[in-house]
C-alpha positions in Angstrom: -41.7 0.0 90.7 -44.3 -1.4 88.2 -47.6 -3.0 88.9 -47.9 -5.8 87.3 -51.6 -6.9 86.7 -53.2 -10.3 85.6 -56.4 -10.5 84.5 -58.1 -13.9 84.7 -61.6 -15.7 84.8 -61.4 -19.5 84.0 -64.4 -19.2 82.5 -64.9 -17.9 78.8 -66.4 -15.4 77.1 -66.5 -13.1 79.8 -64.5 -10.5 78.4 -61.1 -10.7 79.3 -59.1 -10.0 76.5 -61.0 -7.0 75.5 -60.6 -5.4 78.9 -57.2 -6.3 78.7 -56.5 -4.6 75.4 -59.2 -1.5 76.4 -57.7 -1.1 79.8 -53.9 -1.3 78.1 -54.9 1.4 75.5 -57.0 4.1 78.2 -53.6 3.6 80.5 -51.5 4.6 77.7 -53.7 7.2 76.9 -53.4 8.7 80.0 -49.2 8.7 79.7 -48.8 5.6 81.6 -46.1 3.0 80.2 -47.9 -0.1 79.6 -46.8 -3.8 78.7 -49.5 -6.3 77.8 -48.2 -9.7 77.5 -50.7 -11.7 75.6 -50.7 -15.5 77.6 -53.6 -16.7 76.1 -52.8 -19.4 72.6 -56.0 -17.3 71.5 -54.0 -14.9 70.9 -57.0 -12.1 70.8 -54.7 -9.3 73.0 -52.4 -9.8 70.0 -55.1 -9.1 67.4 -56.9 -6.6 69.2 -53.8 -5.0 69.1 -52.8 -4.9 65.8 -50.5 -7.5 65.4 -50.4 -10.6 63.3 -50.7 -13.8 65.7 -50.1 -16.2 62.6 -46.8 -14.2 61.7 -45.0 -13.7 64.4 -41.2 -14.1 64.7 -40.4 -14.4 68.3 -43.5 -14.8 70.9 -44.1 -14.9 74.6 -43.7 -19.2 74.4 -39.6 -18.4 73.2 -39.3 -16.2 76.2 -40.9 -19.1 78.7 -39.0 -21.5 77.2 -35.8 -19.4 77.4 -35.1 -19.2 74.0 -35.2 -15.4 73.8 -35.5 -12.8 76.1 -38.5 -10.7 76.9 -37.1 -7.4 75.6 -36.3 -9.1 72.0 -39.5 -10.6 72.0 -41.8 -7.4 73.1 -43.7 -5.2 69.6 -43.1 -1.8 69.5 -44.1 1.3 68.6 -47.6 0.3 67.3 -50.6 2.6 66.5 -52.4 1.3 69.9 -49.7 3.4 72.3 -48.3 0.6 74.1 -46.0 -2.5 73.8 -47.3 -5.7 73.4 -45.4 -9.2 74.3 -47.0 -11.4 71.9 -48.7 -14.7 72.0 -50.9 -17.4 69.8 -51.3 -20.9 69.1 -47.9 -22.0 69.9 -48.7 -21.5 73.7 -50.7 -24.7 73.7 -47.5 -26.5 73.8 -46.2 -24.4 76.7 -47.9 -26.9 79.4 -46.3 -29.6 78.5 -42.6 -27.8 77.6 -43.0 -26.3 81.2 -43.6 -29.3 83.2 -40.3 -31.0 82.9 -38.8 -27.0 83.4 -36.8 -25.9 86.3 -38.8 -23.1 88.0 -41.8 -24.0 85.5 -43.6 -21.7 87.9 -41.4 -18.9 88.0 -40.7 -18.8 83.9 -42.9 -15.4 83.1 -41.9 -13.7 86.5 -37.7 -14.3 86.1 -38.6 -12.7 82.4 -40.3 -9.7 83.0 -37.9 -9.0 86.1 -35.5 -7.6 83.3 -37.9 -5.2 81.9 -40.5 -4.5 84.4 -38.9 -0.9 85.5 -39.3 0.3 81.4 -43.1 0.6 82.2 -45.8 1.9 84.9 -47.6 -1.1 84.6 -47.6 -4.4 82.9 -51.3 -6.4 82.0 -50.9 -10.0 81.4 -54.0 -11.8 79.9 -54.4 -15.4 81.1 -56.1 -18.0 79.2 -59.7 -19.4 79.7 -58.6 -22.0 82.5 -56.3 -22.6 85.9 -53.5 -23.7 84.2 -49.3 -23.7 84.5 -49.9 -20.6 81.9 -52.1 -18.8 84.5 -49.8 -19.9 87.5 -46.7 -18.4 85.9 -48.9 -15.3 85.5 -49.9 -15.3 89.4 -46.8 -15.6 90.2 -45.4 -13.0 88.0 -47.8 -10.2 89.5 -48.5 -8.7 92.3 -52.1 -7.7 91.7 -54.9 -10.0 90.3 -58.1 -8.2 87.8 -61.3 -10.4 87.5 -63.2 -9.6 84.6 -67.0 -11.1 85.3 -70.0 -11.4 83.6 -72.9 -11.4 86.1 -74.7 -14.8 85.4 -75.2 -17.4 88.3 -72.4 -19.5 87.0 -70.0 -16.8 87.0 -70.2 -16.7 90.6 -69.3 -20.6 90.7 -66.1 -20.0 89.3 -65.3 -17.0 90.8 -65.3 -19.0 93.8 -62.6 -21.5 92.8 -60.2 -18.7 91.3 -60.2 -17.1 94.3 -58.8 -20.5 96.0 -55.9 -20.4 93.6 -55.4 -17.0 94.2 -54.8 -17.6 98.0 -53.2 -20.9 97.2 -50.6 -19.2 95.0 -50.1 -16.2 97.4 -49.5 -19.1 100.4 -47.1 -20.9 98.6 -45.2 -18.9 95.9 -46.1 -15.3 95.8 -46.8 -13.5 99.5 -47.4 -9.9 97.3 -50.1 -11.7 95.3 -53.4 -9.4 95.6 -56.8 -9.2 94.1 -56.8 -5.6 93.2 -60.2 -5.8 91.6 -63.4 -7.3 90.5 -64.6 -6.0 87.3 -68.5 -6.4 85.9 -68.5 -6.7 81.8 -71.1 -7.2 79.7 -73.2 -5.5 82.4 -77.1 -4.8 81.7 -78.6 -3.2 84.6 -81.8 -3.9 83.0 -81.8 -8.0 83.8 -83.2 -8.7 87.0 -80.2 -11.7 87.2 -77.7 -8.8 86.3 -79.4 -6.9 89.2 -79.5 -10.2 91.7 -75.7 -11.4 91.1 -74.9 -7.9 91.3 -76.2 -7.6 94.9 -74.5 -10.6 95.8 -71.1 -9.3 94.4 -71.8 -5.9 96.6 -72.6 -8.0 99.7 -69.5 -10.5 99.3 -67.0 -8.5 98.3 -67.1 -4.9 99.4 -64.3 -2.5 98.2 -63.1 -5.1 95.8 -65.9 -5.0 93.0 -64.8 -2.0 91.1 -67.0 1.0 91.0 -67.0 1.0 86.9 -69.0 -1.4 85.1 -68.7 -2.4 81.4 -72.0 -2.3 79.4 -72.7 -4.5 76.4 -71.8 -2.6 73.5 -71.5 -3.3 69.9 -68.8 -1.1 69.2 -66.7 -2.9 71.8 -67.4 -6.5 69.9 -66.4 -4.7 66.5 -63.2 -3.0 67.3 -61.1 -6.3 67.6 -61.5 -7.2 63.4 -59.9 -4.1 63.2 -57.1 -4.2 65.3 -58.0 -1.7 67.0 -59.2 -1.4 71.0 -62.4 0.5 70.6 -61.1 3.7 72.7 -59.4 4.2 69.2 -61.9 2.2 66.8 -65.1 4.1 68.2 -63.9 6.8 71.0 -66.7 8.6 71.9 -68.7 4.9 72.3 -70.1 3.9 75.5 -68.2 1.1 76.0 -64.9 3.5 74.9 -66.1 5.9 77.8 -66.3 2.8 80.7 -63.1 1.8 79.6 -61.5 5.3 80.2 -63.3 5.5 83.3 -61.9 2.2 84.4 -58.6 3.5 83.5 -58.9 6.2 86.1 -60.5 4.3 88.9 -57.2 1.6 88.5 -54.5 4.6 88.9 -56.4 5.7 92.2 -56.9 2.2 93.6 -53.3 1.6 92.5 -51.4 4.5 93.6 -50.2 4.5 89.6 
């Protein structure tokens, strides 16, 4: 059976997307069979992957909306190792399309219940915000990944994610766990890195992953190419955290 993983911070900038694609591509690399289904209208999974976000035939809003299914509407047999279910602008319209929906919540999770057992693990990247996007995602998976900046207001919002979390798994999805906290952007160097990184320790336990992205320049370039930067600068430091993370999720996981 396939874990299936959304990663989620309401807030920004904190580097979600890239440790979606990064996380999606050191998986594959280690000959796991990875989905990432691209839920943000940012469409940056889909770039970061090589894909074209303004081209796109079929996306992940047709499959929502019922007009095709998941398996027609997943990419193929790209250079980054693993399939992508495509999203971009078009998703912005998905809030309202949903709300007059039978089983608006339950849209991505009936969809990827028909190819969920072609892969070890499927990634969905949620958008910027606690939307009906992000709920059908919760709903969907059975883990939850929290990419977060250490900053004080990081830990604000962390706060109120975690309420939908245990809102959602109360009312819709009883499987619904956080499977991990993840620092990006980290600068051990900062004396606020160090402080909210104490309080992470302190609050959460076993939760905050051991690995910890560091600010990297490499990481920020890779995207314009396409590319996650395991493939656009491998031997990078942010390349290695990722590949480390890799390997800390498939013991947490059981994968």
């Amino acid at each position: 059976m396939s874990q299936i993983i959304a990663l989620t911070n309401q807030k920004g900038g904190v580097g979600k997307s890239t440790s979606a694609v990064n996380l999606a591509a050191s998986l594959a690399a280690l000959d796991r069979r990875i989905l990432l289904v691209d839920l943000d209208p940012q469409g940056h999974a889909s770039m970061g992957s090589g894909i074209d976000k303004y081209a796109l035939e079929k996306s992940v809003l047709d499959v929502l909306l019922g007009e095709t299914s998941a398996s027609d509407a997943i990419v193929r047999g790209l250079p980054v190792k693993y399939d992508v279910l495509p999203g971009n602008g078009d998703l912005t319209a998905a809030e309202v399309e949903l709300l007059d929906s039978d089983q608006r919540q339950s849209r991505l999770s009936l969809a990827l219940q028909t190819v969920a057992d072609d892969y070890d693990v499927v990634l969905i990247d949620c958008p910027p915000s606690l939307n009906m996007l992000t709920v059908n995602a919760l709903t969907a998976a059975n883990g939850v990944l929290i990419p977060l900046q250490c900053e004080f207001y990081a830990l604000e919002g962390l706060s109120a994610l975690l309420d939908t979390v245990e809102q959602i798994k109360q009312s819709i999805n009883p499987d619904l766990a956080v499977s991990g906290i993840l620092r990006t952007m980290y600068d051990k160097r900062t004396s606020l890195t160090r402080e909210v990184d104490k309080q992470l320790r302190d609050f959460f336990g076993d939760a905050l992953l051991k690995t910890t992205i560091p600010r990297n320049v490499k990481v920020a370039e890779a995207p314009s190419h396409g590319l996650p930067v395991t493939q656009y600068a491998r031997f990078s430091r942010g390349s290695q955290a990722y590949r480390v993370l890799a390997k800390e999720m498939i013991r947490r996981l059981s994968l």
